[in-house]
Every structure is written in C-alpha cells, then in structure tokens.
C-alpha positions as CSV (number, residue, x, y, z in Angstrom):
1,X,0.0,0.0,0.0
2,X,1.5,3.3,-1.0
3,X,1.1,6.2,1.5
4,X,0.0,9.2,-0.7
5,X,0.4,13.0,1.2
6,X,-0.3,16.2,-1.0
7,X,2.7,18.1,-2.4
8,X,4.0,21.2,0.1
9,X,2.7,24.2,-1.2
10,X,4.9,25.5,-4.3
11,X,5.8,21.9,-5.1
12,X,3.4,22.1,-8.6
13,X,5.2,25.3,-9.8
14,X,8.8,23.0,-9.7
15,X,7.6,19.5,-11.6
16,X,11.5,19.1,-12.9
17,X,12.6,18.5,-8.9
18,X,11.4,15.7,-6.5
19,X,9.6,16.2,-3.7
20,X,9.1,13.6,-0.6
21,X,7.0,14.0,2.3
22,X,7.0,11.3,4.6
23,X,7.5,10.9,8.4
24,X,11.6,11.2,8.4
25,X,11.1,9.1,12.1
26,X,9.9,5.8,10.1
27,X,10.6,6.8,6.3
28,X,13.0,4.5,4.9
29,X,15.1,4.5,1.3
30,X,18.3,3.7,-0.5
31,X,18.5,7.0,-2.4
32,X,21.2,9.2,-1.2
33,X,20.7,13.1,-2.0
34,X,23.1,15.7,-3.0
35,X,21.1,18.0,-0.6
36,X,18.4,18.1,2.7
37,X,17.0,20.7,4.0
38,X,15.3,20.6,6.9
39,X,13.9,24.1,8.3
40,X,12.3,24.6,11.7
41,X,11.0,21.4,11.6
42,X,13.5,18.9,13.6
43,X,12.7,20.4,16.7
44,X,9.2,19.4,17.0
45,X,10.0,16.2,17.1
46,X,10.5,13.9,20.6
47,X,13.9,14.6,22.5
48,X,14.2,10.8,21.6
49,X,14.0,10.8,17.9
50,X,17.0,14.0,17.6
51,X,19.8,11.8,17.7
52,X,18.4,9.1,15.4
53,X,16.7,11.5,12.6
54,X,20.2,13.7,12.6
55,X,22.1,10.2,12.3
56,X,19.5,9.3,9.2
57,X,20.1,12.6,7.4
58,X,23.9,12.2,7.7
59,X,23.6,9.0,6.4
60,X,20.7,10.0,3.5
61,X,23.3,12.6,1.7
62,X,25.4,11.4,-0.6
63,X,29.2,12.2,-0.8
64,X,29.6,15.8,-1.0
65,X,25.7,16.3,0.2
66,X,24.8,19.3,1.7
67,X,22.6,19.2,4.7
68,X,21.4,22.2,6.2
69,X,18.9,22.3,9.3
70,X,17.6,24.1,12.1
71,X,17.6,23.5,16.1
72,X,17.1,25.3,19.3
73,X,20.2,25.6,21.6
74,X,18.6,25.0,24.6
75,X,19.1,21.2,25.4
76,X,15.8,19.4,26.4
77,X,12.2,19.3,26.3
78,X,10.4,22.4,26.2
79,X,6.8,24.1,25.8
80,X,6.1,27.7,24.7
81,X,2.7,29.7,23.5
82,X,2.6,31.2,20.2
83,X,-0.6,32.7,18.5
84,X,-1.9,31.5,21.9
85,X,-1.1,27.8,21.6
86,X,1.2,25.7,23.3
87,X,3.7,23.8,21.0
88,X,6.6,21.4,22.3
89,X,10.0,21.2,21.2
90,X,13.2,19.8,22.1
91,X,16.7,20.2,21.0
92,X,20.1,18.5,21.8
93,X,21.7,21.8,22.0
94,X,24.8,23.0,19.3
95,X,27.4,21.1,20.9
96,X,25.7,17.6,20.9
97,X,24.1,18.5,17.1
98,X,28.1,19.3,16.1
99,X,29.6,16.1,17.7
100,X,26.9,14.2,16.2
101,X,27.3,16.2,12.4
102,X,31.3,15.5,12.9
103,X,31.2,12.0,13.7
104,X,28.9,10.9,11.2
105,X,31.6,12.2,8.2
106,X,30.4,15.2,7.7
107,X,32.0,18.8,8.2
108,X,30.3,21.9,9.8
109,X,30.7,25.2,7.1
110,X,28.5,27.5,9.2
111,X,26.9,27.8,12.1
112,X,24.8,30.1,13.0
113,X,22.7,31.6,16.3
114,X,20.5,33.8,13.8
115,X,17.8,35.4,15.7
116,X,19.3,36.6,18.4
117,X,18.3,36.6,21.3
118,X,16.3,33.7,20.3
119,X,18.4,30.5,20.9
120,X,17.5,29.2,17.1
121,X,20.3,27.8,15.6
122,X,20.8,26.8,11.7
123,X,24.3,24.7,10.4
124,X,25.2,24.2,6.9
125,X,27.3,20.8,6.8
126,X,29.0,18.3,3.9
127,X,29.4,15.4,3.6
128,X,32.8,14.3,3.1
C-alpha cells in the first residue's frame, strides 16, 4: 500500500525537482541526496527521535551532500505559547548536534545563532 500525502505548497510550480513527504522518524530509502533541508521542523520532534533522525540525514546525503537544518540551543524538552497555543519542542543543543554532524563524516561550514536573542540555531554541513 503506497502512502500518498499532497505536495508542500509550491511543489506544482517545480515538476523538474522531487519532492518527498513522509515521516523522516519511520521513512526508509536507499536513495542518497546531494542536498536536505530541513527548516524549523527537527525540533518538533520527541527529545528521543533528535539523535536518530540527525544520524539518518547524515547518512541520507550522498558524498559531498549538503545538509542544512535548524535547532534550538537550549538542550531538552520544552513548551512555549505562540498565536496563543502551546507547541513542544526539544533540541540536543549545538554542541551535541556538532559532535553528532562531525562523527557521522560530515563537516560543519556555518553555524549560526540567527535570531538573536532567540536561541534558534541553523548549520550548513557536507558530507565528506
């Protein structure tokens, strides 16, 4: 049985690129990608699941990939209001996400704290 989601939004006006959407906790493949990007989106997942998925996007590029993704860099699990809801989020912090990038082959470029005095945190890595 295949498991059919609707495109993101914008995905019709690109039909020469590929799109996936799947849950990056249980999706599985063979295909290795030249590039992931993963925007404010890692950190709603379970302080559980943020050492495997980072590990399975290491391990999804392909020599020379680029990954580039968002965290928070306060370690833990979390709750916060926004538009007057409460959303959880969790995070491993930078150094943890770093060690993690590093011993998985890849090699930090940038690394960013870019919304100050937020503690959101984006890294740019490669896969060596």
């Amino acid at each position: 049985m295949t498991n059919t989601m609707s495109l993101p939004m914008g995905c019709s006006n690109h039909p020469e690129h590929h799109f996936i959407q799947q849950d990056i906790c249980s999706w599985e493949t063979e295909e290795r990608f030249d590039f992931i990007l993963a925007w404010d989106s890692l950190f709603h997942l379970p302080l559980a699941m943020q050492q495997p998925v980072i590990t399975k996007l290491c391990r999804l590029l392909a020599k020379g990939g680029v990954l580039i993704y968002t965290f928070g860099n306060a370690q833990g699990e979390h709750t916060d209001q926004w538009h007057n809801n409460t959303f959880y989020y969790s995070s491993i912090g930078i150094n943890e996400n770093i060690q993690l990038l590093i011993s998985s082959g890849l090699s930090i470029l940038h690394l960013e704290l870019d919304q100050y005095p937020e503690r959101h945190v984006y890294t740019i890595a490669t896969k060596l």
